[in-house]
C-alpha positions in Angstrom: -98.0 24.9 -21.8 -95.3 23.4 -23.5 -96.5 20.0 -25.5 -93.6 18.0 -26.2 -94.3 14.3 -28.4 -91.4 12.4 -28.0 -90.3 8.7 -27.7 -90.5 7.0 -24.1 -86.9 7.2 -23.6 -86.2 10.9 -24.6 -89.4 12.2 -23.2 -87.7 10.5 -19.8 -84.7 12.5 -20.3 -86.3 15.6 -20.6 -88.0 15.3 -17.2 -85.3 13.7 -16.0 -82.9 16.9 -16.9 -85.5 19.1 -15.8 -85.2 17.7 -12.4 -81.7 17.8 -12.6 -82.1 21.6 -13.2 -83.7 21.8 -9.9 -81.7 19.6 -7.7 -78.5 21.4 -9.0 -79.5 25.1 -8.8 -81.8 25.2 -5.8 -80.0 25.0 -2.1 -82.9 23.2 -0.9 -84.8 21.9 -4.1 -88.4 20.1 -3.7 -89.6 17.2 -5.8 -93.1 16.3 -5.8 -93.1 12.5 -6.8 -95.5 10.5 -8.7 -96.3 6.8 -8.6 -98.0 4.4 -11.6 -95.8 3.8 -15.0 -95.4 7.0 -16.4 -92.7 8.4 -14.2 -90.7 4.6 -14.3 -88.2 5.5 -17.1 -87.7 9.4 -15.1 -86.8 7.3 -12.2 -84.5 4.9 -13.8 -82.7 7.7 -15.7 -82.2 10.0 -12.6 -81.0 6.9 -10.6 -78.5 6.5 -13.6 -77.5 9.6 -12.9 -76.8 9.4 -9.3 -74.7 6.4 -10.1 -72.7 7.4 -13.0 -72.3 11.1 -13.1 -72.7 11.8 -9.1 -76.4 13.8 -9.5 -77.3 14.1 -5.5 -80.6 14.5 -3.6 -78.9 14.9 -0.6 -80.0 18.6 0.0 -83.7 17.6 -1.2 -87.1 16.7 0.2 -89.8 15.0 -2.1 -93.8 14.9 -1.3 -95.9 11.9 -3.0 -98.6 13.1 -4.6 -101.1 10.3 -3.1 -101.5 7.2 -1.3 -104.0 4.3 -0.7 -106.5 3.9 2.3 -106.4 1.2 4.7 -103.3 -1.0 2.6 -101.3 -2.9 5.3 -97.9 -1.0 6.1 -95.7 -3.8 4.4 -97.9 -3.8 1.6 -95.9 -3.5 -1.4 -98.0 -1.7 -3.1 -98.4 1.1 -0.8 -97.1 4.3 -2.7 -94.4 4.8 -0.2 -92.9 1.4 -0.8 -93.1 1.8 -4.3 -91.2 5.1 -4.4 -88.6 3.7 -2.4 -88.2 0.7 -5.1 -88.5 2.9 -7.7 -86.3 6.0 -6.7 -85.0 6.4 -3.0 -83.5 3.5 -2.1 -81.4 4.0 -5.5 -80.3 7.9 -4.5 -79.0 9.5 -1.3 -82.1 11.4 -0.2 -81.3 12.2 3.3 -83.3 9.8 6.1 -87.0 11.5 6.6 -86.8 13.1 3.3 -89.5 11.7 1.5 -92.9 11.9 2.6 -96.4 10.6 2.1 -99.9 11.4 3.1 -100.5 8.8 5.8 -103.2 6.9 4.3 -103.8 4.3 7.6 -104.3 7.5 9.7 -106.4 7.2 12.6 -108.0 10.9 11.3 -107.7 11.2 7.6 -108.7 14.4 7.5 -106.2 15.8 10.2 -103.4 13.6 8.0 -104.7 15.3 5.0 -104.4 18.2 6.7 -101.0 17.9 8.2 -99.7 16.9 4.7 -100.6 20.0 3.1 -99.2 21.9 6.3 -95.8 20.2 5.5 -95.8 21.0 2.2 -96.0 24.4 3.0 -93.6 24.5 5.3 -90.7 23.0 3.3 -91.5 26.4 0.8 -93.7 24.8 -1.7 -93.0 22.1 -4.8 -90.3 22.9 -6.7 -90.6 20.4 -9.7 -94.1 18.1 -9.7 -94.2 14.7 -11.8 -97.7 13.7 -13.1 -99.4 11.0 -15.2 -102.7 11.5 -16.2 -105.6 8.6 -16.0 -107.4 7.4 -18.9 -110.4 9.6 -17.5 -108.0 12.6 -17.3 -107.8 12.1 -13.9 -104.1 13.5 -12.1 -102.8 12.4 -8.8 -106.1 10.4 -7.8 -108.6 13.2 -8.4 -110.9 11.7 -10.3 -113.7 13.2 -12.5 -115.9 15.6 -10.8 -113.3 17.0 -8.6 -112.9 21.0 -7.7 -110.5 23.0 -9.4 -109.9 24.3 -6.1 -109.5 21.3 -4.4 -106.9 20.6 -1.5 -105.4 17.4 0.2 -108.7 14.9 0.7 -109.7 11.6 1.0 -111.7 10.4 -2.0 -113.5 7.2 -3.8 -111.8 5.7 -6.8 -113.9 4.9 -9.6 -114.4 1.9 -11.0 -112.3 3.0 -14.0 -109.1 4.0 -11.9 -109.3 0.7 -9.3 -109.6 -1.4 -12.9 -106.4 0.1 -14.2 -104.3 0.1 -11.1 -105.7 -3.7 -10.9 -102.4 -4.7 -13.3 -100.7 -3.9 -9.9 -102.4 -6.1 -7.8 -102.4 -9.7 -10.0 -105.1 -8.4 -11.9 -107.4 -8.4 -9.0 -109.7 -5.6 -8.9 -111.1 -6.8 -6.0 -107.5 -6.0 -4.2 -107.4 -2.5 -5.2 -108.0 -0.2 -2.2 -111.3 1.6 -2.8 -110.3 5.0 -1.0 -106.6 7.3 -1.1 -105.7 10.0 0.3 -104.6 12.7 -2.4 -103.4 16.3 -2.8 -105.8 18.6 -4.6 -105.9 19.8 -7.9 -105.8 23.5 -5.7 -102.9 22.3 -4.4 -100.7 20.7 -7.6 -101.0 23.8 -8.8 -99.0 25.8 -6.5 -95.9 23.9 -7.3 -93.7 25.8 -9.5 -93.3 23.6 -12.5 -95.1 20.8 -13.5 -93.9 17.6 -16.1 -96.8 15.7 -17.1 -95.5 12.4 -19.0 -98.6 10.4 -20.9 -98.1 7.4 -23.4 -99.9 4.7 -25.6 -102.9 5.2 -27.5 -105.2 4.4 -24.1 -104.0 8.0 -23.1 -105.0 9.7 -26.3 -108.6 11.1 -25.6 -107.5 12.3 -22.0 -104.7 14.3 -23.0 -106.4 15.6 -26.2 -109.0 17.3 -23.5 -106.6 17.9 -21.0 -104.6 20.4 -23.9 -107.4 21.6 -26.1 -110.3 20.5 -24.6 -112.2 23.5 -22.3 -111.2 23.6 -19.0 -113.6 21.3 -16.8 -114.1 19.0 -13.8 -115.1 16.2 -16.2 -111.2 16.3 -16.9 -109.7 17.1 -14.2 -106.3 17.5 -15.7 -107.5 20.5 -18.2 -107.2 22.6 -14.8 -103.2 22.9 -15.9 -104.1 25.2 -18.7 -104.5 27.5 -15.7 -100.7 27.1 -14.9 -98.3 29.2 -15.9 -95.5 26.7 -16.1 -96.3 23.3 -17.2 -94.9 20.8 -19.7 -96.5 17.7 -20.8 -94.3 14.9 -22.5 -96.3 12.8 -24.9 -95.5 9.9 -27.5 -97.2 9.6 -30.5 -99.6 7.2 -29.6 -100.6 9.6 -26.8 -100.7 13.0 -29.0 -102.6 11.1 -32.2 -106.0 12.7 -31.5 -104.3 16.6 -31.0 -105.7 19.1 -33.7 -102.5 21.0 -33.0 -100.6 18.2 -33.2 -97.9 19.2 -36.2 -98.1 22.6 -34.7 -96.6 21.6 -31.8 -94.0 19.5 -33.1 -93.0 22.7 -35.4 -92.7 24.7 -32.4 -90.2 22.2 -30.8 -88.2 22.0 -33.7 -87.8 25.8 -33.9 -87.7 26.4 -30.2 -85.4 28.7 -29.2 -81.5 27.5 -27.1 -81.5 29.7 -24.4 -86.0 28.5 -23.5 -85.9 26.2 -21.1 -88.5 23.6 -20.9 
């Protein structure tokens, strides 16, 4: 695991180059895509560089990693409205190329199922984008959740529908109560995963999700079982690390020709 603490705007240009690596050395590259306020400034940088230095998507597909249950389709909160705010609409992603688990499916668990059967079949996530919840959740599997765990419905807490509220108005009440999301089991097949995490609320979940013991209490500790993973983290998030200088010492001495 590669902890990186950065600022905001450089920790965004590290995913965002990271992506870049993919999209530009892969002949069919696959982003896995994640909603809520970490991945903004990744978004805004890699639609800056569509714009200005001609960075295409054309020959990508992208997967969400969740959606709500039961939110009208013009909603504009559902995730796959967001996304397109956020990142499609600004890039050339070819027409059908970014998909989401269909979260007003008649059968949920036949969507859920079909979702992790396209996944699959488009050879597996390339690059995966995560934020982590104040509760260590990732994607929306929330405390208590298998390590083995595949594509699901499942109940947000309290916690999680609380913070997602600042989307809604501040109405908690509006926050769907159910998503469909992939499994920890099955974030960790992608091939390299960018965690970004900031402000002080953050601190505690990524302290345990680095050096705490791997546990479904913290669901995102289950990426100390991945071989590939950085996390990008400001100082506010990384102030309760023990190893905290340490890894800032080993960024400053990291080799030129390690990639993140």
């Amino acid at each position: 695991m590669d902890v990186v603490v950065a600022p905001g705007p450089e920790a965004a240009r590290i995913a965002a180059d990271i992506v870049e690596r993919a999209l530009r050395t892969k002949e069919q590259p696959v982003l896995g895509l994640a909603t809520g306020s970490s991945p903004l400034a990744v978004y805004e940088e890699l639609a800056r560089r569509h714009a200005e230095e001609g960075l295409s998507f054309a020959h990508a597909r992208a997967f969400l990693l969740d959606e709500y249950v039961g939110l009208p389709e013009e909603h504009p909160e559902r995730y796959r409205h967001v996304i397109e705010r956020e990142l499609a609409e600004r890039v050339d992603f070819a027409l059908g190329a970014v998909q989401a688990p269909d979260g007003n499916a008649e059968d949920l668990a036949q969507a859920a199922a079909d979702y992790e059967r396209a996944i699959a079949e488009a050879g597996g996530v390339d690059v995966q984008l995560l934020g982590i919840g104040t509760d260590g959740h990732i994607a929306f599997n929330e405390p208590g959740s298998s390590l083995a765990s595949r594509t699901r419905i499942k109940t947000l807490t309290e916690q999680t529908r609380r913070d997602n509220a600042r989307f809604f108005d501040g109405d908690v009440d509006a926050v769907p109560r159910h998503c469909l999301t992939q499994g920890l089991g099955t974030i960790l097949e992608a091939r390299h995963l960018v965690l970004l995490a900031s402000g002080v609320s953050k601190a505690e979940a990524v302290h345990q999700m680095i050096e705490g013991p791997v546990s479904a209490m913290w669901p995102a500790t289950v990426l100390q079982m991945h071989p590939h993973v950085t996390v990008l983290v400001d100082d506010a998030a990384a102030s309760r690390l023990q190893l905290g200088s340490y890894f800032r010492e080993v960024r400053a001495h990291k080799p030129g020709w390690q990639p993140w």
